[in-house]
One Martini backbone bead per residue (centre of mass of N, CA, C, O) as a GRO file, in nm:
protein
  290
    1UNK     BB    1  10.176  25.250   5.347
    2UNK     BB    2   9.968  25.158   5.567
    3UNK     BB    3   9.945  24.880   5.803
    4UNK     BB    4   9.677  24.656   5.852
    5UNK     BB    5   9.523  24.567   6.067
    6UNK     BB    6   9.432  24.380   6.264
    7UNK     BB    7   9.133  24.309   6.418
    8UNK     BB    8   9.085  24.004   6.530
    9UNK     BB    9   9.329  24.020   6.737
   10UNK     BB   10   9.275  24.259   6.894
   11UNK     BB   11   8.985  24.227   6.995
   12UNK     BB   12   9.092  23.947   7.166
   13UNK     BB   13   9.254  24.140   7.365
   14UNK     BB   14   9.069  24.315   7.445
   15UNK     BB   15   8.904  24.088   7.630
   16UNK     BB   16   9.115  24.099   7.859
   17UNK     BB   17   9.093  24.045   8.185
   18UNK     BB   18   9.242  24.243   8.404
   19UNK     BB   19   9.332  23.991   8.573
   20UNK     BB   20   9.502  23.915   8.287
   21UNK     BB   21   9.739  23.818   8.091
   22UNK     BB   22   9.869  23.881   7.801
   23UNK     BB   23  10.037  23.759   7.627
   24UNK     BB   24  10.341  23.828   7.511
   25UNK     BB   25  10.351  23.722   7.205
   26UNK     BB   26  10.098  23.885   7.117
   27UNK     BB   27  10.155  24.151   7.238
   28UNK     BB   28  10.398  24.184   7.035
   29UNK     BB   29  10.250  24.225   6.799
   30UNK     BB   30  10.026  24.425   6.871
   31UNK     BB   31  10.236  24.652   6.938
   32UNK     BB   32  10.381  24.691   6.640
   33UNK     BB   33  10.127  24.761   6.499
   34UNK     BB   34   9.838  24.896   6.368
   35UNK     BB   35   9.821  25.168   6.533
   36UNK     BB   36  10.072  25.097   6.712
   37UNK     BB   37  10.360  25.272   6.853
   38UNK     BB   38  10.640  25.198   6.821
   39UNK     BB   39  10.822  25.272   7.138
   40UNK     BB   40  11.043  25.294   7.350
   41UNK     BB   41  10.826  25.334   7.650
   42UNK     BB   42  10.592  25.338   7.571
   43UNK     BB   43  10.209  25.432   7.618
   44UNK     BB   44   9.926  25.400   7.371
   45UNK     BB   45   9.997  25.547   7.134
   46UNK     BB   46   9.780  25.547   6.851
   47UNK     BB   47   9.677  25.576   6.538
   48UNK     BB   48   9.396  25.685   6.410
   49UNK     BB   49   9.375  25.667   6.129
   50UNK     BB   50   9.508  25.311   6.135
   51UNK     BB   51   9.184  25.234   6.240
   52UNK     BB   52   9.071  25.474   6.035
   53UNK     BB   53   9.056  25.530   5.773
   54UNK     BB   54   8.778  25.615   5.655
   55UNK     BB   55   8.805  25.903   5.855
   56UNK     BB   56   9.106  25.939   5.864
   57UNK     BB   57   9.453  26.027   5.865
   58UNK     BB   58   9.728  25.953   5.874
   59UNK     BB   59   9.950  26.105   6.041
   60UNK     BB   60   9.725  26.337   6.263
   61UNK     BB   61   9.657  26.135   6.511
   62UNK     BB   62   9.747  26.125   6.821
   63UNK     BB   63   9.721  25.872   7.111
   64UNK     BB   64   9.812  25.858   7.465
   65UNK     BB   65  10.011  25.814   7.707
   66UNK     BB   66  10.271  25.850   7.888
   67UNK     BB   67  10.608  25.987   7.816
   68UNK     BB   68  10.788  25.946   8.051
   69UNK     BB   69  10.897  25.604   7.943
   70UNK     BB   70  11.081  25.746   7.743
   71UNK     BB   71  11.348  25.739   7.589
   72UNK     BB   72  11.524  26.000   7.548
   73UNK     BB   73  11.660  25.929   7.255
   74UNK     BB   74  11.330  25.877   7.140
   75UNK     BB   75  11.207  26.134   7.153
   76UNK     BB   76  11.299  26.268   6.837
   77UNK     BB   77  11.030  26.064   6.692
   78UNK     BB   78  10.820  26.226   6.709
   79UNK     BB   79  10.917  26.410   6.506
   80UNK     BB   80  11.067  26.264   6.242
   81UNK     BB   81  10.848  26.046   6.208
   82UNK     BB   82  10.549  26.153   6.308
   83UNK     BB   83  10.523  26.478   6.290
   84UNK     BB   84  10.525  26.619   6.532
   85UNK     BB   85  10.405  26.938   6.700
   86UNK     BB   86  10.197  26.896   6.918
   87UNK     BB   87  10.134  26.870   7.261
   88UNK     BB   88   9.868  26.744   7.460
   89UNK     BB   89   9.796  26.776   7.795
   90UNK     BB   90   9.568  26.665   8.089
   91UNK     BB   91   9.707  26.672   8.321
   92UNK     BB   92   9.778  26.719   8.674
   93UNK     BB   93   9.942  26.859   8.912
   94UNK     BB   94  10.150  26.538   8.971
   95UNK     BB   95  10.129  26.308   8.710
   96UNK     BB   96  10.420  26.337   8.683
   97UNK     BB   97  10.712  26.138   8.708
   98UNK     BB   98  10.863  26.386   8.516
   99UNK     BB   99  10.955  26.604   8.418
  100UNK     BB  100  10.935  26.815   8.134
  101UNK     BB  101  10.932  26.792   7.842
  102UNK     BB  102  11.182  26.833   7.550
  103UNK     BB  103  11.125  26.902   7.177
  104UNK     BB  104  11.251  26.966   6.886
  105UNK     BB  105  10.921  27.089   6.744
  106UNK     BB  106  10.763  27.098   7.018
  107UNK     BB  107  10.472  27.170   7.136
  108UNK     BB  108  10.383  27.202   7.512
  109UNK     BB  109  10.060  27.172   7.621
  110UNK     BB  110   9.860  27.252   7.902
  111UNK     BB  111   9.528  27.096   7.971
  112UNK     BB  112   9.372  27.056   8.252
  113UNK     BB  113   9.141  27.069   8.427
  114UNK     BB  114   8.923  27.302   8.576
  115UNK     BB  115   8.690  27.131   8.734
  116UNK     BB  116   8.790  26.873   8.932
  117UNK     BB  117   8.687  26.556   9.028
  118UNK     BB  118   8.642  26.316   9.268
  119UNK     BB  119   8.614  25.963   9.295
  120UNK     BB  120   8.427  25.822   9.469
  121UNK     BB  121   8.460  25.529   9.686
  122UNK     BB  122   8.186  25.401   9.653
  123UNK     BB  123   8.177  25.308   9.321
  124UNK     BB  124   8.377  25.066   9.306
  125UNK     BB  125   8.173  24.820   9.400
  126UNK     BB  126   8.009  24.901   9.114
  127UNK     BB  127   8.246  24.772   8.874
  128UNK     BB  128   8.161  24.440   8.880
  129UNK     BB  129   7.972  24.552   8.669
  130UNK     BB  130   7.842  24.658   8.374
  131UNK     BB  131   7.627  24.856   8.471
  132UNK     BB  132   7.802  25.011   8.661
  133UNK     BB  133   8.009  25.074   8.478
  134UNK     BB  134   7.869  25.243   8.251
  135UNK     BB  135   7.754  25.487   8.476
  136UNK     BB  136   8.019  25.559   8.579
  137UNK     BB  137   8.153  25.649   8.335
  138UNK     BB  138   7.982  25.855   8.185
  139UNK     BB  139   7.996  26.030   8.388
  140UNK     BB  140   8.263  26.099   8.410
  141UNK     BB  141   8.233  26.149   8.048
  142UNK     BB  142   8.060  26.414   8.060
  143UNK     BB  143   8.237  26.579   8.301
  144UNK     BB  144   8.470  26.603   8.055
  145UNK     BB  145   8.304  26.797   7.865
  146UNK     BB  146   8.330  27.033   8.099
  147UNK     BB  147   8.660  26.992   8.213
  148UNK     BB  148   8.811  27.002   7.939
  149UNK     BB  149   8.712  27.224   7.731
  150UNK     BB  150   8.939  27.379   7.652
  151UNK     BB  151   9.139  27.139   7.543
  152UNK     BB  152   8.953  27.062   7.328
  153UNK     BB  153   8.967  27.334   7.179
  154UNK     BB  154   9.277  27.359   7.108
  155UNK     BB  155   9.290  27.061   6.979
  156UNK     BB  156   9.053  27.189   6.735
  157UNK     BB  157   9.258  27.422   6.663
  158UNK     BB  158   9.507  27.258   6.555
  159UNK     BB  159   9.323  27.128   6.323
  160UNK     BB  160   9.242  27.371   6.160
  161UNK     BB  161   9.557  27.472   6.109
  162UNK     BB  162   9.720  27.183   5.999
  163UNK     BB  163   9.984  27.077   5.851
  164UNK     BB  164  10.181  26.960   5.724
  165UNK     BB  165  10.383  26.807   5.932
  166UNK     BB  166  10.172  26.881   6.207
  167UNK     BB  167  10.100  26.650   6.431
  168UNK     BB  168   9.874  26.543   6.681
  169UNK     BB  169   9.909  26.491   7.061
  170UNK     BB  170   9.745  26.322   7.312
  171UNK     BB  171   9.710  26.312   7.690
  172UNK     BB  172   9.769  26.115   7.955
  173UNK     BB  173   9.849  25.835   8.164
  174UNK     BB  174   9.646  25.593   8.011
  175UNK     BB  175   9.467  25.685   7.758
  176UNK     BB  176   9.133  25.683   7.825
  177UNK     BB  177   8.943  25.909   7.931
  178UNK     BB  178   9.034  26.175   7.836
  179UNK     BB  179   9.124  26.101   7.570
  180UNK     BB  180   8.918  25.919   7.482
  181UNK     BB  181   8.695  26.164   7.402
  182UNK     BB  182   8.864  26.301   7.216
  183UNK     BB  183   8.883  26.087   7.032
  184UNK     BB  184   8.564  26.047   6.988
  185UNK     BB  185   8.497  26.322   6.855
  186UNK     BB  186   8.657  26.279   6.626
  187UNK     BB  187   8.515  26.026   6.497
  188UNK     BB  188   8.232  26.190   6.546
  189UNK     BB  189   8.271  26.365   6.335
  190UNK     BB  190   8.413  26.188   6.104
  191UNK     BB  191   8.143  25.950   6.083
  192UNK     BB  192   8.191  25.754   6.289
  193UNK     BB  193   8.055  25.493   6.428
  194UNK     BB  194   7.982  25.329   6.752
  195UNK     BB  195   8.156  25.043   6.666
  196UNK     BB  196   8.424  25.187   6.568
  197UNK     BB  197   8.503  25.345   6.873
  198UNK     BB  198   8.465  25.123   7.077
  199UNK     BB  199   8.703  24.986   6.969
  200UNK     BB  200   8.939  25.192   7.003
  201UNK     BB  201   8.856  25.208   7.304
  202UNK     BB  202   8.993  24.884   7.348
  203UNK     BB  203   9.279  24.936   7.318
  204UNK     BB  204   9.376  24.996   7.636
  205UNK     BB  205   9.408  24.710   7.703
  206UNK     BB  206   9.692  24.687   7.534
  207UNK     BB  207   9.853  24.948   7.611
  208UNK     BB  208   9.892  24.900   7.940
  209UNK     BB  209   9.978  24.580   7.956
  210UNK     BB  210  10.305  24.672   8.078
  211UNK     BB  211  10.127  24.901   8.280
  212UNK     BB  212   9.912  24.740   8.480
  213UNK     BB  213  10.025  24.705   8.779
  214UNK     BB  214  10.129  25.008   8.795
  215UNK     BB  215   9.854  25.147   8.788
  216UNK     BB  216   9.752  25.008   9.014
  217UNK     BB  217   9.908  25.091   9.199
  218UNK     BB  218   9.897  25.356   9.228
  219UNK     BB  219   9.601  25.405   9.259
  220UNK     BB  220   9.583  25.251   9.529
  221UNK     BB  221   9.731  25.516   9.641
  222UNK     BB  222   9.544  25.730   9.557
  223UNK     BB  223   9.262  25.568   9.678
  224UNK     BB  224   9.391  25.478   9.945
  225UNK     BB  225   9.485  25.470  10.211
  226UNK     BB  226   9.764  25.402  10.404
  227UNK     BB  227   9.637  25.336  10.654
  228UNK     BB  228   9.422  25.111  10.493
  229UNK     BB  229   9.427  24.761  10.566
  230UNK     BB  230   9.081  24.646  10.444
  231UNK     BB  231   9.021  24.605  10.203
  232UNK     BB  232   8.849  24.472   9.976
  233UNK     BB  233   8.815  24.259   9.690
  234UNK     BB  234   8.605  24.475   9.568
  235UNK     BB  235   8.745  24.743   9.615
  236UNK     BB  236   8.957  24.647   9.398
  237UNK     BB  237   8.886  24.544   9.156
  238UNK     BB  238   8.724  24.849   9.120
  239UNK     BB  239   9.014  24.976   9.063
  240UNK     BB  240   9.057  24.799   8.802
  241UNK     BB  241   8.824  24.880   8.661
  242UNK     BB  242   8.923  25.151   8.597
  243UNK     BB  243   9.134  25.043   8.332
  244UNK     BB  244   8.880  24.991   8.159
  245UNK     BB  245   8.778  24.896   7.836
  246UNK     BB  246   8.462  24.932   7.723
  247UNK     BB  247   8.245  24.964   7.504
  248UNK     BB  248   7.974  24.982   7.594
  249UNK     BB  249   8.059  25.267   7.731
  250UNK     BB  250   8.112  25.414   7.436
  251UNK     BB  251   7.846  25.387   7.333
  252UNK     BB  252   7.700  25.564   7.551
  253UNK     BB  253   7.823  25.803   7.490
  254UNK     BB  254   7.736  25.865   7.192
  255UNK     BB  255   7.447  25.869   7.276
  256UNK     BB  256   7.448  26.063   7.442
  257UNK     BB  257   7.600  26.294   7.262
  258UNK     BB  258   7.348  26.297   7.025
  259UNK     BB  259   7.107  26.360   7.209
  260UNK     BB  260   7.271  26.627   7.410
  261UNK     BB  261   7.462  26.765   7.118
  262UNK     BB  262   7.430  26.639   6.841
  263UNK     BB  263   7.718  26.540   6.877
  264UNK     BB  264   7.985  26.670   6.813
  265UNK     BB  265   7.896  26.924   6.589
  266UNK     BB  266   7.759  27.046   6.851
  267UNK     BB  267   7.923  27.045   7.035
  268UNK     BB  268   8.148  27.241   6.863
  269UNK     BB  269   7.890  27.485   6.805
  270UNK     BB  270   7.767  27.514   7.128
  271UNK     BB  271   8.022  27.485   7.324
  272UNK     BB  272   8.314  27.575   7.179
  273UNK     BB  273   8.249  27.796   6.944
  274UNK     BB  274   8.216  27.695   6.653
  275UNK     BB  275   8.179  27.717   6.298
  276UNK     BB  276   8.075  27.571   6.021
  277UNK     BB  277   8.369  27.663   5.900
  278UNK     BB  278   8.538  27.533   6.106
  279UNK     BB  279   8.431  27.246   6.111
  280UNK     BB  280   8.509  27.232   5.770
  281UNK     BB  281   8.834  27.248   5.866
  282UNK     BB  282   8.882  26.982   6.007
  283UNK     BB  283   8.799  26.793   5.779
  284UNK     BB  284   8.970  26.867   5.592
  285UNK     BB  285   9.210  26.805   5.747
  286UNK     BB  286   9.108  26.485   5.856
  287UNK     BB  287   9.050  26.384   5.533
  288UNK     BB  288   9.118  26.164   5.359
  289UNK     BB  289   9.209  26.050   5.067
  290UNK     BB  290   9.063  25.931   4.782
   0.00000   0.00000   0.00000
């Protein structure tokens, strides 16, 4: 039987601001446990069942950052212990550090956006707000609904019928936007109320900040010309609050999909073409046992 999150110590450390590091002995204790899945050089792991264990079945649905920074010798415990059989990728060509893995027993399935947005510059200095992150992000979440149609249909395809001992894992760089919307549908399809998928999606905050730096650095290499060497300390901020996970964000988001979409089980029957029996093939294989 899985072991029961701290959930107060969670919440506690989900709060840190992305300018402060998390203690060292704290982050230690909580990536250690449930739901995050200890496994050296993985980023933002965790088993989404033992975060909802009362809506979700526990080893059945991983979510993550890249899984490039996994030691090779590490790869095939992905299958052997966590029973995962597909990896689901949402990264675009050239997001990838290293060469595609391969793991005996793992298919290995890429799903980048079909139709990729470009995020203005203009909008990092008014991520300083709360009010402003969470327009810029709903916006950004909204058109991962349309942007990802495709991948988000392939991975409620595998849990459609996915069998025991079949673990379905998705991600993408850090594990955040294209995945964290991914994780939402699910535990709103499978009636998760929205300040418990808010708490899940804040749990980003925990899984990224061994490579909260280098995440940084990155964004603002992706996102700064190299020769502008002007940025205001506004629009650098801006672009650290890219790497954050709000709850307030995903609240508004769960809004979103409720009004605009019916919830999760209306953009799977209205948008993504499943049938009502498809819907209730999805919740039985991933409904708790009683």
């Amino acid at each position: 039987m899985a072991s029961i999150p701290d959930i107060e110590l969670l919440a506690s450390l989900a709060n840190t601001p992305l300018s402060e590091p998390i203690p060292s002995d704290q982050l230690t204790l909580a990536l250690s446990q449930p739901p995050f899945v200890a496994l050296p050089g993985s980023m933002n792991i965790r088993d989404l069942g033992t975060f909802a264990p009362g809506y979700v079945k526990p080893r059945t649905v991983f979510r993550s950052g890249r899984l490039d920074s996994i030691y090779e010798c590490n790869l095939p415990l992905l299958r052997s212990q966590l029973q995962i059989s597909r990896i689901f990728d949402f990264r675009l060509p050239g997001e990838a550090k290293s060469e595609l893995y391969e793991i005996e027993g793992i298919e290995v399935i890429l799903c980048p956006a079909s139709d990729h947005t470009q995020i203005p510059r203009t909008v990092f200095t008014d991520l300083a707000s709360e009010e402003g992150r969470v327009q810029i992000f709903l916006s950004q979440y909204v058109r991962k609904l349309h942007e990802h149609k495709d991948g988000y249909k392939n991975i409620f395809e595998a849990l459609k019928t996915a069998e025991e001992g079949q673990a379905v894992l998705f991600h993408c760089t850090g594990g955040k936007d294209r995945t964290g919307v991914m994780a939402a549908l699910i535990l709103n399809l499978m009636g998760a109320p929205a300040p418990v998928v808010a708490d899940e999606y804040a749990l980003t905050r925990i899984g990224i900040e061994p490579f909260r730096e280098e995440l940084l650095h990155e964004a603002l290499e992706h996102l700064a010309p190299k020769h502008d060497q002007t940025e205001t300390s506004a629009y650098i901020q801006g672009v650290r609050e890219m790497l954050g996970s709000y709850p307030a964000v995903m609240i508004a988001f769960m809004e979103h999909l409720r009004l605009n979409f019916d919830g999760a089980e209306g953009y799977l029957r209205n948008f993504l073409g499943f049938s009502q029996q498809d819907v209730e093939a999805i919740r039985q294989n991933l409904r708790p046992s009683s």
